[in-house]
C-alpha positions as CSV (number, residue, x, y, z in Angstrom):
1,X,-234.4,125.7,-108.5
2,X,-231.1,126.5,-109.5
3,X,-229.4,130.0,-109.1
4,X,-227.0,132.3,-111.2
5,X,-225.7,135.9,-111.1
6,X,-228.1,138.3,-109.3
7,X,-230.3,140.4,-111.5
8,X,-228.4,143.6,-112.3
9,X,-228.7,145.9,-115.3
10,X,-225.9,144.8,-117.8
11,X,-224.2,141.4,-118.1
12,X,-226.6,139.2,-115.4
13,X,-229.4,140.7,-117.5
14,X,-227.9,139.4,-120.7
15,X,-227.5,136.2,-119.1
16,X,-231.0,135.7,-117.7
17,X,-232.3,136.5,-121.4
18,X,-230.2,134.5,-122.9
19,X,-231.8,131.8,-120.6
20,X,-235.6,133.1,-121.2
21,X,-234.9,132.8,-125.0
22,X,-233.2,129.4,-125.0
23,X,-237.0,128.3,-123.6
24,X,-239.0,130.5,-126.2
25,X,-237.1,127.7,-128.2
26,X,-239.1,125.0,-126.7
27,X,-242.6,126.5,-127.4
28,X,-244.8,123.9,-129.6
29,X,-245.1,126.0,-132.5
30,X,-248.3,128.1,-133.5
31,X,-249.0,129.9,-136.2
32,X,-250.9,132.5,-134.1
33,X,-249.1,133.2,-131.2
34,X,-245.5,134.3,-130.2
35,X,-242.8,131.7,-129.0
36,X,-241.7,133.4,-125.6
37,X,-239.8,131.9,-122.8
38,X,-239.4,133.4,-119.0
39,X,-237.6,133.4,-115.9
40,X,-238.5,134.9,-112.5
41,X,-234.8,135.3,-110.7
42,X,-235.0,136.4,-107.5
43,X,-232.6,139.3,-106.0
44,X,-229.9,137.0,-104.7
45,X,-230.1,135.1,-108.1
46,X,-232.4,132.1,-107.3
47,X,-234.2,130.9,-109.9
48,X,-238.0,131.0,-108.5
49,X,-240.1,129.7,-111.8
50,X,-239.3,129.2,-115.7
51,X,-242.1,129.0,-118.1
52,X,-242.7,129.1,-121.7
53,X,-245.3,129.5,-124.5
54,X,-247.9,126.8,-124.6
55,X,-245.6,124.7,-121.7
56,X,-249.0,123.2,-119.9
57,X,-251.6,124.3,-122.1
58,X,-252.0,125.6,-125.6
59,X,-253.0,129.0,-124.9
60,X,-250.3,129.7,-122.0
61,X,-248.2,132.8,-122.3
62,X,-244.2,132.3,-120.6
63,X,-245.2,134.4,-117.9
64,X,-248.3,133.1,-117.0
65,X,-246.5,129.5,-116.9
66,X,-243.9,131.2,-114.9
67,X,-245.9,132.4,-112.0
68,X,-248.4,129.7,-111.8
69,X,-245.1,127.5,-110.3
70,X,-244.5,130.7,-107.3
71,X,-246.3,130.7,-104.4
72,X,-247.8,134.4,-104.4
73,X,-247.1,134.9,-100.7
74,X,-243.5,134.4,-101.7
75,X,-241.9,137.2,-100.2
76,X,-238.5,137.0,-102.6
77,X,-241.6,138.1,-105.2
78,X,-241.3,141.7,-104.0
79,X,-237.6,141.5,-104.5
80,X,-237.5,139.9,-107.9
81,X,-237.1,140.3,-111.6
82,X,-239.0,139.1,-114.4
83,X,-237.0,138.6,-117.5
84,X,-239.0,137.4,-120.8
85,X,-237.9,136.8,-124.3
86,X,-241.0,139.0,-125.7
87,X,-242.8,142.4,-124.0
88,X,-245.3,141.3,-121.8
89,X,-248.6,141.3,-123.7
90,X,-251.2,144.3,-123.2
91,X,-254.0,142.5,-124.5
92,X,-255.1,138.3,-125.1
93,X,-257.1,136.8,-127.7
94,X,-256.7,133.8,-125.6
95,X,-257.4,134.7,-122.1
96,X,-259.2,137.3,-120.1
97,X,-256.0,138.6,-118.2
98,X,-252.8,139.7,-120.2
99,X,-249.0,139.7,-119.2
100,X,-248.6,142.9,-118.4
101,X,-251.9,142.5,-115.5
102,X,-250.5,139.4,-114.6
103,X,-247.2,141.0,-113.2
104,X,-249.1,143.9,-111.7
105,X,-251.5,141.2,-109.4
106,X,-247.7,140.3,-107.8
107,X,-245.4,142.6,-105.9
108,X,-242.6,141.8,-109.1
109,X,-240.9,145.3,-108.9
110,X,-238.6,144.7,-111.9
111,X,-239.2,143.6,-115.9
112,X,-236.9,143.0,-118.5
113,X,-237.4,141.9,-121.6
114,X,-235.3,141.5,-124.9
115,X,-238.1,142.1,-128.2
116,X,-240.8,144.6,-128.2
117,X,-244.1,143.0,-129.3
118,X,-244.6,143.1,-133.3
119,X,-248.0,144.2,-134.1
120,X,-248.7,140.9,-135.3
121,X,-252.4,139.7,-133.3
122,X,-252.9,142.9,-131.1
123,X,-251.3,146.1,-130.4
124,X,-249.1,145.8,-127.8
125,X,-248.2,148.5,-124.9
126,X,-247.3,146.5,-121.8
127,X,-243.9,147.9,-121.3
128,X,-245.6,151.2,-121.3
129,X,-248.8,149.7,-118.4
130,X,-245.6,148.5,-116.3
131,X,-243.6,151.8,-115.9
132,X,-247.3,153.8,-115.4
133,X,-247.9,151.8,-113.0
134,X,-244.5,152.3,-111.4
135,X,-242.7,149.4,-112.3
136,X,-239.2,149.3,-113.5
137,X,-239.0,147.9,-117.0
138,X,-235.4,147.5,-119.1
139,X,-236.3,146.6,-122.8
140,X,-233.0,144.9,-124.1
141,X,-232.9,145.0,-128.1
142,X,-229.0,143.7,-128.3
143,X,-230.8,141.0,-127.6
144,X,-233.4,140.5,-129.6
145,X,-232.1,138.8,-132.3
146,X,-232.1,134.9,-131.2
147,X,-235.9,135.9,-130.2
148,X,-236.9,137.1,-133.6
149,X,-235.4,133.6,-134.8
150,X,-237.2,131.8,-132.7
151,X,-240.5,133.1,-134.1
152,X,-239.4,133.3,-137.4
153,X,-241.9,131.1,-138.9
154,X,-244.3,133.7,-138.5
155,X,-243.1,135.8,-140.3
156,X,-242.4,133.7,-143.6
157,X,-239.3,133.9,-145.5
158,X,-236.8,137.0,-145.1
């Protein structure tokens, strides 16, 4: 896959968000789930998986679709970042396993993602399971804007 700036806190962050929200923007819509796009960058900047809402199957979550394409013996894995337009989900109405458990089966030290979880379909607290279980997690709100756009039909009109 292709590469860009390694993941760092400040700009190469912005930019890897900017690149997990321009695929939230390909989601099929749904009327009852979030549009969410991810990117799993390793440390030197490689670009290991992108996914996206509902990419193979209707009820796939971004980061699900991400790390279905990485092998999990990968060992950039333990190196990398996951960036995603939307908090990893805490809980599924979908499927058994959430986000949030998803990332803590792999050896992904690093999350960072751009728009907390509205409490639209469940209560959400994966950013807080990620940093108990001693992941770092950045939560990037200067960002969140093209995000909330991109699931703005849920919402109705402003």
């Amino acid at each position: 896959m292709s590469g860009g700036p390694p993941p760092e806190q400040g700009e190469a962050d912005a930019h890897w968000l900017r690149r997990a929200t321009e695929l939230s923007r390909r989601c099929p819509p749904s009327d009852t789930a979030f549009s969410v796009g991810a990117v799993v960058v390793a440390r030197d900047g490689t670009v290991l998986a992108e996914g996206y809402s509902r990419r193979d199957h209707p009820r796939d979550h971004a980061e699900e679709a991400a790390l279905r394409q990485v092998d999990p013996d990968d060992p950039r894995l333990g190196g990398a970042t996951v960036y995603s337009s939307l908090e990893p989900c805490s809980a599924r109405a979908s499927r058994p396993v959430p986000c949030a458990e998803l990332l803590l089966s792999t050896p992904v030290p690093r999350v960072v993602f751009a728009w907390r979880e509205p409490a639209l379909f469940v209560d959400c607290d994966g950013a807080e399971r990620l940093r108990r279980a001693g992941r770092e997690v950045l939560e990037r709100p200067d960002l969140a804007e093209g995000v909330r756009e991109a699931n703005a039909h849920l919402f109705g009109p402003a």
